[in-house]
mmCIF file of the C-alpha atoms, coordinates in Angstrom:
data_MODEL
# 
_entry.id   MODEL 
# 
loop_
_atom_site.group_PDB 
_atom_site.id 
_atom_site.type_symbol 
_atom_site.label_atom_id 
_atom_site.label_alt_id 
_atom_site.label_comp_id 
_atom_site.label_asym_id 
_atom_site.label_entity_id 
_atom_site.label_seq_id 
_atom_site.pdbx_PDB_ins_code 
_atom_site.Cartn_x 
_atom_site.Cartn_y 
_atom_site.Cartn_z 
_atom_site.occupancy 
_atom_site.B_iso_or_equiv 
_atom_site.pdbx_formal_charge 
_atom_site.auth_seq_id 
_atom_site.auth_comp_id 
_atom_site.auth_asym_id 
_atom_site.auth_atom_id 
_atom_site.pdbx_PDB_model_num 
ATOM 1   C CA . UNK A 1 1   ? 21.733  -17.634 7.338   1.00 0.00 ? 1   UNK A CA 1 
ATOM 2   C CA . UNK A 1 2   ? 21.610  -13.582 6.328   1.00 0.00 ? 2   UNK A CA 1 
ATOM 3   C CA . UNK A 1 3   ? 19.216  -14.757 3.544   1.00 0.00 ? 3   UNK A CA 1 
ATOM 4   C CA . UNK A 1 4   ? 16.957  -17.376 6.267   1.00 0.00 ? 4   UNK A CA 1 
ATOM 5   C CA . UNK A 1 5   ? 16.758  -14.632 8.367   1.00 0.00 ? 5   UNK A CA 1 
ATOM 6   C CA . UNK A 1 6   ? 15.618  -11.665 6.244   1.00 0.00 ? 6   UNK A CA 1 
ATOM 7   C CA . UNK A 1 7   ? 13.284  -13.868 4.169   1.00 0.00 ? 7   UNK A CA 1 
ATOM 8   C CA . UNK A 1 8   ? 11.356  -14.977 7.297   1.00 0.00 ? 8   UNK A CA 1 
ATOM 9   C CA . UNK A 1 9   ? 11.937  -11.416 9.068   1.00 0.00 ? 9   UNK A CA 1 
ATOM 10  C CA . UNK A 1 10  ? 9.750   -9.392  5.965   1.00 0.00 ? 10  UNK A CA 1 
ATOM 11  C CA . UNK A 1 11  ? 7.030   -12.554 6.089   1.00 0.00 ? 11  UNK A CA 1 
ATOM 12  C CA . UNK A 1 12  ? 6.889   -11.713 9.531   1.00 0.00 ? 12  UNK A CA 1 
ATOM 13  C CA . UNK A 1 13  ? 6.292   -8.023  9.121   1.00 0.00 ? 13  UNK A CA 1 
ATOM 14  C CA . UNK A 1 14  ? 3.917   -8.601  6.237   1.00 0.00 ? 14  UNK A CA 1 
ATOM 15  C CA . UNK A 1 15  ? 1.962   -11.108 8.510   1.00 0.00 ? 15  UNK A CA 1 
ATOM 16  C CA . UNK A 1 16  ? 1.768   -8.609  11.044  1.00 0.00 ? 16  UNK A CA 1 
ATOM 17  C CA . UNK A 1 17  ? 0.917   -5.864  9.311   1.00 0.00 ? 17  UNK A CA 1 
ATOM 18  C CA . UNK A 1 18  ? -2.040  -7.501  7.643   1.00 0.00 ? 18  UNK A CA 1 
ATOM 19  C CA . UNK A 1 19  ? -0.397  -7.770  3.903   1.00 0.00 ? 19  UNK A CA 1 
ATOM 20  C CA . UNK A 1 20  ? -2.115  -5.973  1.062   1.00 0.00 ? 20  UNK A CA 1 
ATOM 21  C CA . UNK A 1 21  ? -5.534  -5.224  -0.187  1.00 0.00 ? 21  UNK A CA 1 
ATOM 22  C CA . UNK A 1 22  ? -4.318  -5.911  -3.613  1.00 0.00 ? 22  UNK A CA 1 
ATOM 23  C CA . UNK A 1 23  ? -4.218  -9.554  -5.374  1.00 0.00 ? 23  UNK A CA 1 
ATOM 24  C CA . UNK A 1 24  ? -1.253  -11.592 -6.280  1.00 0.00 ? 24  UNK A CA 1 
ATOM 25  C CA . UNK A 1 25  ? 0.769   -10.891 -2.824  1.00 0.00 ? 25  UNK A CA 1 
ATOM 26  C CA . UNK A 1 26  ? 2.847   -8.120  -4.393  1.00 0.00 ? 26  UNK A CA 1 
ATOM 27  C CA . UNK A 1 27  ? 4.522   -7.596  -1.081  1.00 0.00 ? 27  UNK A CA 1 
ATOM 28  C CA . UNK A 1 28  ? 6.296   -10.853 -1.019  1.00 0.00 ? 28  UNK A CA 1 
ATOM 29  C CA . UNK A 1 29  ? 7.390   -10.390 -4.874  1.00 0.00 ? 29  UNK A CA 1 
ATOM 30  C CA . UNK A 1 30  ? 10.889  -9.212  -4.046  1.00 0.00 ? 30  UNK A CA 1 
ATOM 31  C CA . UNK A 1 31  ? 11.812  -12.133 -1.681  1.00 0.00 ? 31  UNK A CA 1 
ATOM 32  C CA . UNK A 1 32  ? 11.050  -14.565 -3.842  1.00 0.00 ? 32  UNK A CA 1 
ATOM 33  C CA . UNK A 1 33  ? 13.928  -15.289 -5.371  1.00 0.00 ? 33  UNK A CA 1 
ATOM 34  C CA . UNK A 1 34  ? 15.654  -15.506 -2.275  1.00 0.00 ? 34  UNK A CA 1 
ATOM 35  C CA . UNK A 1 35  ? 12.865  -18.311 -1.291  1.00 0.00 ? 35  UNK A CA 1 
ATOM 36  C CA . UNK A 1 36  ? 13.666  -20.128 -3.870  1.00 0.00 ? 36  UNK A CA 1 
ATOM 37  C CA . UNK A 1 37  ? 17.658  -20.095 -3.353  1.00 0.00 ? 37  UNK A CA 1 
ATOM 38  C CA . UNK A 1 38  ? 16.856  -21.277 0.348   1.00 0.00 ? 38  UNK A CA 1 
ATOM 39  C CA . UNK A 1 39  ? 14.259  -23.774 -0.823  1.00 0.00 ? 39  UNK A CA 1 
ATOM 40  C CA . UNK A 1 40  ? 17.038  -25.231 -2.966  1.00 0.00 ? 40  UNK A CA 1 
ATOM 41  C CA . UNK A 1 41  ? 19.622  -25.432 -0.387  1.00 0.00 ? 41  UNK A CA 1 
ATOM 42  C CA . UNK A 1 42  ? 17.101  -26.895 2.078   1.00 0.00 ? 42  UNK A CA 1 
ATOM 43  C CA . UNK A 1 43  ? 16.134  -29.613 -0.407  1.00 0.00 ? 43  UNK A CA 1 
ATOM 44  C CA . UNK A 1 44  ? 19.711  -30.789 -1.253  1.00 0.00 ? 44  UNK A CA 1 
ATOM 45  C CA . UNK A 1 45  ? 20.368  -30.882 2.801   1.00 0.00 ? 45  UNK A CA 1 
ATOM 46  C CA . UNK A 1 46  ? 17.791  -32.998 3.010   1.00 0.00 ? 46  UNK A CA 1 
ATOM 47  C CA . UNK A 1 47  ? 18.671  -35.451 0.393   1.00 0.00 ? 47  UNK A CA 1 
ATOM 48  C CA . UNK A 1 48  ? 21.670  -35.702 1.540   1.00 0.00 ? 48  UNK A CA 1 
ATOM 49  C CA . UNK A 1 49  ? 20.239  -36.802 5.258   1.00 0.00 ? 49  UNK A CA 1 
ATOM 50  C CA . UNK A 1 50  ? 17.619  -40.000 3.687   1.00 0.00 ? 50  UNK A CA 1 
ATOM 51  C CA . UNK A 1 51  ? 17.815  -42.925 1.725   1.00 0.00 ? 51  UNK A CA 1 
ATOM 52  C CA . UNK A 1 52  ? 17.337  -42.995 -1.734  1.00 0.00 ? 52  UNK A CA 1 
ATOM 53  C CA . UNK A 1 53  ? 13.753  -44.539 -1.489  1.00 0.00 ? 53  UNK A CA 1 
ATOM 54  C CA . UNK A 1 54  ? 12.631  -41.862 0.539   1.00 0.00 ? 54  UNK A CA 1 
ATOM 55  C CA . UNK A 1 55  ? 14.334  -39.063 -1.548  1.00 0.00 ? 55  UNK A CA 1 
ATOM 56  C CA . UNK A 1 56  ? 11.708  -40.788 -4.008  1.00 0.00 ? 56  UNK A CA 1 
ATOM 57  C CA . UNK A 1 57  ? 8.823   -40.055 -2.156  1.00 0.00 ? 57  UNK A CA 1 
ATOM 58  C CA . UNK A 1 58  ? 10.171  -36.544 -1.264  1.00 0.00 ? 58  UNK A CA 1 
ATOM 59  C CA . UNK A 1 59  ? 10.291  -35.764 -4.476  1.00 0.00 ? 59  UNK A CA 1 
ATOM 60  C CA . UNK A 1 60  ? 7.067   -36.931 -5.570  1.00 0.00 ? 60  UNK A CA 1 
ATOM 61  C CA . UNK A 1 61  ? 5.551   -34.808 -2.483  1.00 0.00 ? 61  UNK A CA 1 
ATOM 62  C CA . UNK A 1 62  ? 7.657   -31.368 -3.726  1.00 0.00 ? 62  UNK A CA 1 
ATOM 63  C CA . UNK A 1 63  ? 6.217   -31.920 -7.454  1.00 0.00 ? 63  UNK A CA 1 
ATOM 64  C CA . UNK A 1 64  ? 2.653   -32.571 -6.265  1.00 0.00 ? 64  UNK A CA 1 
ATOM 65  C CA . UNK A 1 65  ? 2.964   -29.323 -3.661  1.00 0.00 ? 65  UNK A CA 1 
ATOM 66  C CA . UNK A 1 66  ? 4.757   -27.341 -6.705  1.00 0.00 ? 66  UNK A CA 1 
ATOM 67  C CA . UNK A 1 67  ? 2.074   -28.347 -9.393  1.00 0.00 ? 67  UNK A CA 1 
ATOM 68  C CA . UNK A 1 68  ? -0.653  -27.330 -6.835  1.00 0.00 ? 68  UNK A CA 1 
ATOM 69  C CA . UNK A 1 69  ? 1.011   -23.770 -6.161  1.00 0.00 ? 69  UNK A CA 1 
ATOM 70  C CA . UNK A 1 70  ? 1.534   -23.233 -9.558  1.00 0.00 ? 70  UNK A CA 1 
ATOM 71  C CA . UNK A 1 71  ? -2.444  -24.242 -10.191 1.00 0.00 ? 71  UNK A CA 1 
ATOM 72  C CA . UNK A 1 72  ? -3.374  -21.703 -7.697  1.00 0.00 ? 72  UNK A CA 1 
ATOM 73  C CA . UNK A 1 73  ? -1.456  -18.824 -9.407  1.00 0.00 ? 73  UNK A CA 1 
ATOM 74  C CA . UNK A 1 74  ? -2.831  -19.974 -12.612 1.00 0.00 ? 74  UNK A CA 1 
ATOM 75  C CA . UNK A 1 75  ? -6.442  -19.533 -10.977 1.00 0.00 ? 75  UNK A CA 1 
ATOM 76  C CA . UNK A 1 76  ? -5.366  -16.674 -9.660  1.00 0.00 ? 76  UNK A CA 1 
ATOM 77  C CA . UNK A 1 77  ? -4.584  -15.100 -12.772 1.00 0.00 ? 77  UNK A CA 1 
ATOM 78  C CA . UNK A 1 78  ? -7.408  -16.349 -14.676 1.00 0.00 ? 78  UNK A CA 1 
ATOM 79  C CA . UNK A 1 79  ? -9.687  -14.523 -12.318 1.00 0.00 ? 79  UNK A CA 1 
ATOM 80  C CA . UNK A 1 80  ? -7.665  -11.288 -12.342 1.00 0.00 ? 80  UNK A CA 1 
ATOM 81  C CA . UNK A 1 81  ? -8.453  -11.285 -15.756 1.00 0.00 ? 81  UNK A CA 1 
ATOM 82  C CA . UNK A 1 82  ? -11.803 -11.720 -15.920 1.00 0.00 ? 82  UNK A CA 1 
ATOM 83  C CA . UNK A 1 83  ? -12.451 -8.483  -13.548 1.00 0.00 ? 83  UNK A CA 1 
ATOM 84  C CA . UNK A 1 84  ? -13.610 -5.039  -14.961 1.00 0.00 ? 84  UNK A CA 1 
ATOM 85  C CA . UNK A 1 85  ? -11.466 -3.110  -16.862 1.00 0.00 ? 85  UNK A CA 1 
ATOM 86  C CA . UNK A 1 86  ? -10.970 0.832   -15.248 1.00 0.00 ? 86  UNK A CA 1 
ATOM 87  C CA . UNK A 1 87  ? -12.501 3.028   -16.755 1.00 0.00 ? 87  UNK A CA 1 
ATOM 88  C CA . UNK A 1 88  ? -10.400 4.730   -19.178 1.00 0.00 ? 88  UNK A CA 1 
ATOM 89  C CA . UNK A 1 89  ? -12.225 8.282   -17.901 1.00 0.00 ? 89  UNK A CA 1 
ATOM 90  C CA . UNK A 1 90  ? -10.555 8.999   -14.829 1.00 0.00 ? 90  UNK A CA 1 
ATOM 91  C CA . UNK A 1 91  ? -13.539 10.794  -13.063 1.00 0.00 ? 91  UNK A CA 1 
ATOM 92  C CA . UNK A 1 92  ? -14.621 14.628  -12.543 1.00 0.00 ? 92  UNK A CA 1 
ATOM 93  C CA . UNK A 1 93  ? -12.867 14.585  -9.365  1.00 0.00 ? 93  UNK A CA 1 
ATOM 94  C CA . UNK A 1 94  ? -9.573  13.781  -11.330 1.00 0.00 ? 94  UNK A CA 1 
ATOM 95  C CA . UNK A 1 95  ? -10.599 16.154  -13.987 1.00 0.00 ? 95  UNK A CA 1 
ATOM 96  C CA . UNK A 1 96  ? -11.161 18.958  -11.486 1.00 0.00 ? 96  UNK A CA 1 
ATOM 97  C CA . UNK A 1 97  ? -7.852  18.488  -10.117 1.00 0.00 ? 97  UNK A CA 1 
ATOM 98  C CA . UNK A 1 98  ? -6.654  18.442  -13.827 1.00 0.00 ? 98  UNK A CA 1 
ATOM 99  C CA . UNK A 1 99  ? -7.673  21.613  -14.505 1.00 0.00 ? 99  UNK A CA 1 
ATOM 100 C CA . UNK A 1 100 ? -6.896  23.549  -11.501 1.00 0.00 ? 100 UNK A CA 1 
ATOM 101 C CA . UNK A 1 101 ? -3.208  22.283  -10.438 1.00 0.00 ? 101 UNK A CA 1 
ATOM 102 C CA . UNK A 1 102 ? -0.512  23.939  -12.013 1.00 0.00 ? 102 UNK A CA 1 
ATOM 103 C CA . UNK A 1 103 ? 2.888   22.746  -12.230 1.00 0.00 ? 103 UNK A CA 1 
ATOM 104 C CA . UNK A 1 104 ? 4.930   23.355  -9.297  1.00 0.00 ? 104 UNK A CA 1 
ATOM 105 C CA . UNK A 1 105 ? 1.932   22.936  -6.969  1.00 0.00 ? 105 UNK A CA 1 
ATOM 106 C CA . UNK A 1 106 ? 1.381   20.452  -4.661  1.00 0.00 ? 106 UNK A CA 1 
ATOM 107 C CA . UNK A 1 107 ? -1.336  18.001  -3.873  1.00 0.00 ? 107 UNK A CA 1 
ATOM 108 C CA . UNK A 1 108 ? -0.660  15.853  -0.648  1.00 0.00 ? 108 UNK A CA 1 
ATOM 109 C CA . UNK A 1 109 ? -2.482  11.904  -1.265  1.00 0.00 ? 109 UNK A CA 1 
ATOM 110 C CA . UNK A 1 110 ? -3.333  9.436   0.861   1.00 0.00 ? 110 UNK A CA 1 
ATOM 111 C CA . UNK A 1 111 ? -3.727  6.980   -2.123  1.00 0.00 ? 111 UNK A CA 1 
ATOM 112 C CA . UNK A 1 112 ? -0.627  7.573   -4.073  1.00 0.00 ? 112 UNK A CA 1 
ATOM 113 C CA . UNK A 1 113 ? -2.366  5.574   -7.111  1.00 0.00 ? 113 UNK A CA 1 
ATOM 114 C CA . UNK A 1 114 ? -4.861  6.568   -9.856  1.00 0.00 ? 114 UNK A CA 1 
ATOM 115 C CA . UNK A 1 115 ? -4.521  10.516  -8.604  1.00 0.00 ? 115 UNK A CA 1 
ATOM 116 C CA . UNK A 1 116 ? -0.367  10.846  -9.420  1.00 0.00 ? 116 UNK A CA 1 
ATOM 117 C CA . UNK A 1 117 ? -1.022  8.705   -12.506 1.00 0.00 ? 117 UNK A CA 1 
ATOM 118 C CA . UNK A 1 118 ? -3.420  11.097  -13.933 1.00 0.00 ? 118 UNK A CA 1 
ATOM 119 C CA . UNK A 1 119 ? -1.226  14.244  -13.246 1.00 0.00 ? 119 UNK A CA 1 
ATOM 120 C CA . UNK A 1 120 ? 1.581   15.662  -15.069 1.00 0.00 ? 120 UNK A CA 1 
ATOM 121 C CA . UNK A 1 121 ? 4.866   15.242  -13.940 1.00 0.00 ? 121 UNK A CA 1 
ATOM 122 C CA . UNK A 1 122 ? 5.797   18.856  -13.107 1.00 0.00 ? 122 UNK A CA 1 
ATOM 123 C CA . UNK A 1 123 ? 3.157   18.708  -10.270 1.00 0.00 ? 123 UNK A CA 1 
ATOM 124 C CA . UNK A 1 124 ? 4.620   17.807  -6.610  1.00 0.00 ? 124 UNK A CA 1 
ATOM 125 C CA . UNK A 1 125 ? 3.050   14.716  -5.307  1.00 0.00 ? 125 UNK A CA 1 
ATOM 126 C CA . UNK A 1 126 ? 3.239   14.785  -1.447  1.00 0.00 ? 126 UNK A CA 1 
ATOM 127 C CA . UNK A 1 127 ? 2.287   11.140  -0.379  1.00 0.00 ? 127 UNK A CA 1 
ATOM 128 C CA . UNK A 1 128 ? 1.603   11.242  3.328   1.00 0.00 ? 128 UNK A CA 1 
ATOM 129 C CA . UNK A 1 129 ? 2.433   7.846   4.130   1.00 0.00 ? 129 UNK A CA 1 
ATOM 130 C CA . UNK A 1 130 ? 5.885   8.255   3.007   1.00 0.00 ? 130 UNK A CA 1 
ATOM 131 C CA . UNK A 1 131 ? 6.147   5.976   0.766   1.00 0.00 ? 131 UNK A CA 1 
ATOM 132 C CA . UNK A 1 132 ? 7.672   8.641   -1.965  1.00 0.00 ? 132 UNK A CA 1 
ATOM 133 C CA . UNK A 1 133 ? 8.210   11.404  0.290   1.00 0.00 ? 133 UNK A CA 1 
ATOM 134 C CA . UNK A 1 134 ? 11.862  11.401  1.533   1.00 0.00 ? 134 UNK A CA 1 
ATOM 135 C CA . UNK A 1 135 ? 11.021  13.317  5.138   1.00 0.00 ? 135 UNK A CA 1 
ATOM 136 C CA . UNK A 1 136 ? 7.807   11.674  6.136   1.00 0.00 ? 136 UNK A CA 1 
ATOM 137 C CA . UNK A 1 137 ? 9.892   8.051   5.062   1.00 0.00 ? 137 UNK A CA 1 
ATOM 138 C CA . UNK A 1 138 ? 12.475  9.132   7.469   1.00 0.00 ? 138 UNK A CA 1 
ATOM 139 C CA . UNK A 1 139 ? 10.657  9.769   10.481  1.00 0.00 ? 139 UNK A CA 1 
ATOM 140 C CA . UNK A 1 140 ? 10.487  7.319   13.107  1.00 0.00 ? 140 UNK A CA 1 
ATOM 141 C CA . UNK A 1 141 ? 7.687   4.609   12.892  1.00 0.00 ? 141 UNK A CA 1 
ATOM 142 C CA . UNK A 1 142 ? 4.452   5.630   15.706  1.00 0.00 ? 142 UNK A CA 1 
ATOM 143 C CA . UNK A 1 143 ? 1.889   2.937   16.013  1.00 0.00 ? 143 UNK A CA 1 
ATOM 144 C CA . UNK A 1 144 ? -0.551  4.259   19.185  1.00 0.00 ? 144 UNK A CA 1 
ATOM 145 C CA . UNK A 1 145 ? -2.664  1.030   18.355  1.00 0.00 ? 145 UNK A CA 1 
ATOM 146 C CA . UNK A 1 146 ? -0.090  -1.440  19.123  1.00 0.00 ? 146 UNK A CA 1 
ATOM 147 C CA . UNK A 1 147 ? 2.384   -3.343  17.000  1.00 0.00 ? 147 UNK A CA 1 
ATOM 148 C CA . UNK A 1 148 ? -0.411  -5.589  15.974  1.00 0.00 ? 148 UNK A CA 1 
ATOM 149 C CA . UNK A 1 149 ? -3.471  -2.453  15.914  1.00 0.00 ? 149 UNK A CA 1 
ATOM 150 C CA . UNK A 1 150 ? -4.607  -1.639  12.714  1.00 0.00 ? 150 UNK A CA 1 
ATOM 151 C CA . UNK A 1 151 ? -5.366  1.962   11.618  1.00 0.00 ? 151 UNK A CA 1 
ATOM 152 C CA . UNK A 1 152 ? -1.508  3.441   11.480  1.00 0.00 ? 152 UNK A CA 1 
ATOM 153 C CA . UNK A 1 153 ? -0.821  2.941   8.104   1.00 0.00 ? 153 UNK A CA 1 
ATOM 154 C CA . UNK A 1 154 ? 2.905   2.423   7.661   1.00 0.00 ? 154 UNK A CA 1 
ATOM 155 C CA . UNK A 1 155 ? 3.054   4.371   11.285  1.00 0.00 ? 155 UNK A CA 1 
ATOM 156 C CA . UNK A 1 156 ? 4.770   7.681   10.572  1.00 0.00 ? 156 UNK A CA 1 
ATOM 157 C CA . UNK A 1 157 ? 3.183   11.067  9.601   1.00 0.00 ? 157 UNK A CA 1 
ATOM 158 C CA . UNK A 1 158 ? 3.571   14.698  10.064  1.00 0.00 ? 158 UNK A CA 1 
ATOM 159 C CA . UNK A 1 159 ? 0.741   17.047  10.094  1.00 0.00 ? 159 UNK A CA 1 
ATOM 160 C CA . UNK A 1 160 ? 2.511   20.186  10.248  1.00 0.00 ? 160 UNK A CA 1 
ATOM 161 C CA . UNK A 1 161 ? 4.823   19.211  7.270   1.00 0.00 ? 161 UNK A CA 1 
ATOM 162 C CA . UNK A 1 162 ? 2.362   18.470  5.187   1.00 0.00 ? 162 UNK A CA 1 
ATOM 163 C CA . UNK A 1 163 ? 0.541   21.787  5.442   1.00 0.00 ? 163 UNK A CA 1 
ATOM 164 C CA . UNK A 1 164 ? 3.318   23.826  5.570   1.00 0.00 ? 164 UNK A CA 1 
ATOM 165 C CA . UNK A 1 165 ? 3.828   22.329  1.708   1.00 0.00 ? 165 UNK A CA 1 
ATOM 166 C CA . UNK A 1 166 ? 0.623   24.743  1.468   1.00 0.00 ? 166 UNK A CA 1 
ATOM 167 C CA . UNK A 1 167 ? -1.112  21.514  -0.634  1.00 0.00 ? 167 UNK A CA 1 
ATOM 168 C CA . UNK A 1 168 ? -4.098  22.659  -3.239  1.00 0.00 ? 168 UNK A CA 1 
ATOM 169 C CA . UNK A 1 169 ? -5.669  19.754  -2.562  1.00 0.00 ? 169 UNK A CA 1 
ATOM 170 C CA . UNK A 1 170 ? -5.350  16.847  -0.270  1.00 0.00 ? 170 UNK A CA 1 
ATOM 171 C CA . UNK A 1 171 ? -6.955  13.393  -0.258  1.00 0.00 ? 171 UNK A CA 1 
ATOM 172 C CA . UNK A 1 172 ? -7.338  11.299  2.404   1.00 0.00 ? 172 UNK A CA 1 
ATOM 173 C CA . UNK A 1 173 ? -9.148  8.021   3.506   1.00 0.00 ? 173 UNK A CA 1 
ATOM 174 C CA . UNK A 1 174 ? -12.580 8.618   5.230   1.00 0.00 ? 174 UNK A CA 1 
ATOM 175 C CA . UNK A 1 175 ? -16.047 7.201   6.047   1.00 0.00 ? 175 UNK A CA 1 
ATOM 176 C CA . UNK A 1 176 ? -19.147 8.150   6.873   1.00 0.00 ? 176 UNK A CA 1 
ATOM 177 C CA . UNK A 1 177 ? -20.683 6.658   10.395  1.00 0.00 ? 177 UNK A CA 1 
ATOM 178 C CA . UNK A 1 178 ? -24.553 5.885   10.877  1.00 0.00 ? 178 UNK A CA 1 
ATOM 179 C CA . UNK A 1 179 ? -24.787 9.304   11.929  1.00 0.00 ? 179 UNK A CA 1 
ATOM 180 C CA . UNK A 1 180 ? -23.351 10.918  9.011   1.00 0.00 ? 180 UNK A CA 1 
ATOM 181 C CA . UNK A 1 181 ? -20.146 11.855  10.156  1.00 0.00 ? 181 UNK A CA 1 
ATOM 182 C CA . UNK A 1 182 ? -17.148 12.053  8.490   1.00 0.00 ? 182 UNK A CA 1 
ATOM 183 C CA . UNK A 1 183 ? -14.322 9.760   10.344  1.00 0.00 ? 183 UNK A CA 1 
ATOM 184 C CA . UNK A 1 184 ? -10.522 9.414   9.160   1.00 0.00 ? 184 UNK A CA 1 
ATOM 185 C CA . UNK A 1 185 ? -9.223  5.509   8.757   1.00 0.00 ? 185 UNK A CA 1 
ATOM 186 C CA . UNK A 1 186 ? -6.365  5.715   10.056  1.00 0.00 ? 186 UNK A CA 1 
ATOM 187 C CA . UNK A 1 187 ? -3.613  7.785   12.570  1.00 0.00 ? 187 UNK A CA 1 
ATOM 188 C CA . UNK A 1 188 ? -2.113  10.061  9.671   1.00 0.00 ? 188 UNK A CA 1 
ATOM 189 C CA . UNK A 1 189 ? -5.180  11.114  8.258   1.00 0.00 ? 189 UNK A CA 1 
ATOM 190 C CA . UNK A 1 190 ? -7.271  11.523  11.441  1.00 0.00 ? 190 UNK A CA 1 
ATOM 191 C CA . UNK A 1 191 ? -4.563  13.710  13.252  1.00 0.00 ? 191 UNK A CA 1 
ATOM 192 C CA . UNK A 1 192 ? -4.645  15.936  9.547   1.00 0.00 ? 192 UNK A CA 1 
ATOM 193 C CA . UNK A 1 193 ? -8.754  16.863  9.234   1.00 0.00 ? 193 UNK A CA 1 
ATOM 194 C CA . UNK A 1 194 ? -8.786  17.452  13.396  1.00 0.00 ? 194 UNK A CA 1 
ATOM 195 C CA . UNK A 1 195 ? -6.259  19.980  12.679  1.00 0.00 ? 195 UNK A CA 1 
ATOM 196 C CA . UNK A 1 196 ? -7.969  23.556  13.200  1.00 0.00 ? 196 UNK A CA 1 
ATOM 197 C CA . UNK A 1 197 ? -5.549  25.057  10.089  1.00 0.00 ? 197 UNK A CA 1 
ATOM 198 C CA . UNK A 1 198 ? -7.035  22.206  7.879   1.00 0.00 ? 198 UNK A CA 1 
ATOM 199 C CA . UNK A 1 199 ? -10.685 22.866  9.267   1.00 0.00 ? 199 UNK A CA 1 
ATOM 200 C CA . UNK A 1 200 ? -9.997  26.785  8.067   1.00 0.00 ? 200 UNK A CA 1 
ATOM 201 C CA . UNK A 1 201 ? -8.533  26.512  4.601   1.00 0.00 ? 201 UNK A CA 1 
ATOM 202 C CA . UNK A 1 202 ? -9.930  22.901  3.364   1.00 0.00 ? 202 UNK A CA 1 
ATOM 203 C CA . UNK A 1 203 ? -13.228 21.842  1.690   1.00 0.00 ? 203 UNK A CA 1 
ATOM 204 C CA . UNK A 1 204 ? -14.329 18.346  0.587   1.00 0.00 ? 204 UNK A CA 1 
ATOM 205 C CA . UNK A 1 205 ? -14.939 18.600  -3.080  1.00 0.00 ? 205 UNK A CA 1 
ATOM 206 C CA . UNK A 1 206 ? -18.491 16.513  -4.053  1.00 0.00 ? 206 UNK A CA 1 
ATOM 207 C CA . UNK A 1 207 ? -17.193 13.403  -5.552  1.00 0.00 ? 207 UNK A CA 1 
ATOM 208 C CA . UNK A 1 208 ? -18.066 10.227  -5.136  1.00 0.00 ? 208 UNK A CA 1 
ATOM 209 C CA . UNK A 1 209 ? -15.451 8.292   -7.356  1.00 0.00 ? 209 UNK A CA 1 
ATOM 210 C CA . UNK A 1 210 ? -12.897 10.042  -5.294  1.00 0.00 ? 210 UNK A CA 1 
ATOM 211 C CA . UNK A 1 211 ? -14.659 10.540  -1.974  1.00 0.00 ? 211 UNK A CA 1 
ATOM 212 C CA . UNK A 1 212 ? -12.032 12.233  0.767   1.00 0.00 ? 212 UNK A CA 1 
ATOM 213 C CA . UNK A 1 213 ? -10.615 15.139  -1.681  1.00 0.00 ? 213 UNK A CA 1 
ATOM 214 C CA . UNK A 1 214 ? -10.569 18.141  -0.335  1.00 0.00 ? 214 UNK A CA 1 
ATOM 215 C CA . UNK A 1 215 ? -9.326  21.940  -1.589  1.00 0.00 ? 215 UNK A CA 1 
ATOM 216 C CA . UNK A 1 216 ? -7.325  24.031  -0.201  1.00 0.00 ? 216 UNK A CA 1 
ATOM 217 C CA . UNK A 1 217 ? -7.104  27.743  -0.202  1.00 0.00 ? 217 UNK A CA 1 
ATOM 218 C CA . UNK A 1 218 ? -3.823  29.693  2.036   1.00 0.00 ? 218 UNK A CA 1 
# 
């Protein structure tokens, strides 16, 4: 029952919170397994409850549905690897940020991806979503937009945390409107570049392949 109950509790919360813009459903991976146990377990209950005829036909349905899954991850797959390759140059932005970030300093992301994979490991990665940030993980969740609203990230976030960390640079998620200005995705980041301290001290740096990164000066 745990196991029936925390496998459709995180499909739930994944459903809810609109799953990932990434392929191959990487925030079901880890529950998997535990799928499969109950899908096991399920199956034998069954067989137990019909005659052997229709445990026939049951079974012929599970292969056909399994064969068909396992067709769509093999499509899947085959199209993931048929996409561009990245670019092994990471970008000036990334270069900039390279040159100018010394260890021990931090940089606060919005995008804890490409950015911490191109810096050493001696520089302090503050990601603002919390996802590797033991505080900001800790706090408890906000979401102003609802439970089903989009726009709060993973709903927790602390402004003055994050510049108290004095960050050299910070990258967040923005867009430009029809007008030209510059609007923040979601809660976290929005709350950051209205902040008067940020206004002072930060700068958006002109680059496109990493469009939101801004320096810092304090």
């Amino acid at each position: 029952m745990y196991l029936l109950l925390a496998v459709l509790g995180y499909a739930a919360f994944t459903f809810v919170g609109g799953g990932d813009w990434m392929p191959a459903q990487r925030f079901l991976a880890h529950i998997l397994p535990a799928a499969a146990v109950l899908t096991y377990c399920g199956l034998a209950w069954i067989a137990r409850q019909i005659s052997a005829q229709r445990q026939h036909l049951l079974l012929a349905g599970l292969v056909g549905i399994q064969v068909a899954i396992l067709s769509l991850g093999v499509a899947e797959t085959r199209i993931l690897e048929h996409l561009p390759a990245l670019a092994s140059d990471p970008g000036e932005g990334i270069r900039y940020i390279q040159e100018r970030l010394g260890p021990g300093e931090v940089i606060a992301v919005t995008d804890a991806g490409q950015i911490s994979y191109e810096l050493p490991l001696d520089v302090h990665v503050l990601d603002m979503f919390g996802l590797t940030d033991a505080h900001i993980a800790h706090l408890k969740p906000q979401f102003p937009g609802g439970i089903l609203g989009r726009g709060d990230g993973f709903g927790k976030w602390d402004v003055d945390y994050v510049l108290s960390r004095s960050p050299r640079f910070i990258q967040v998620q923005i867009k430009a409107d029809e007008q030209g200005n510059l609007i923040a995705t979601n809660t976290s980041n929005r709350l950051l570049v209205g902040d008067p301290r940020f206004k002072a001290r930060c700068r958006m740096l002109p680059y496109p392949e990493t469009f939101g990164l801004f320096e810092c000066v304090w």
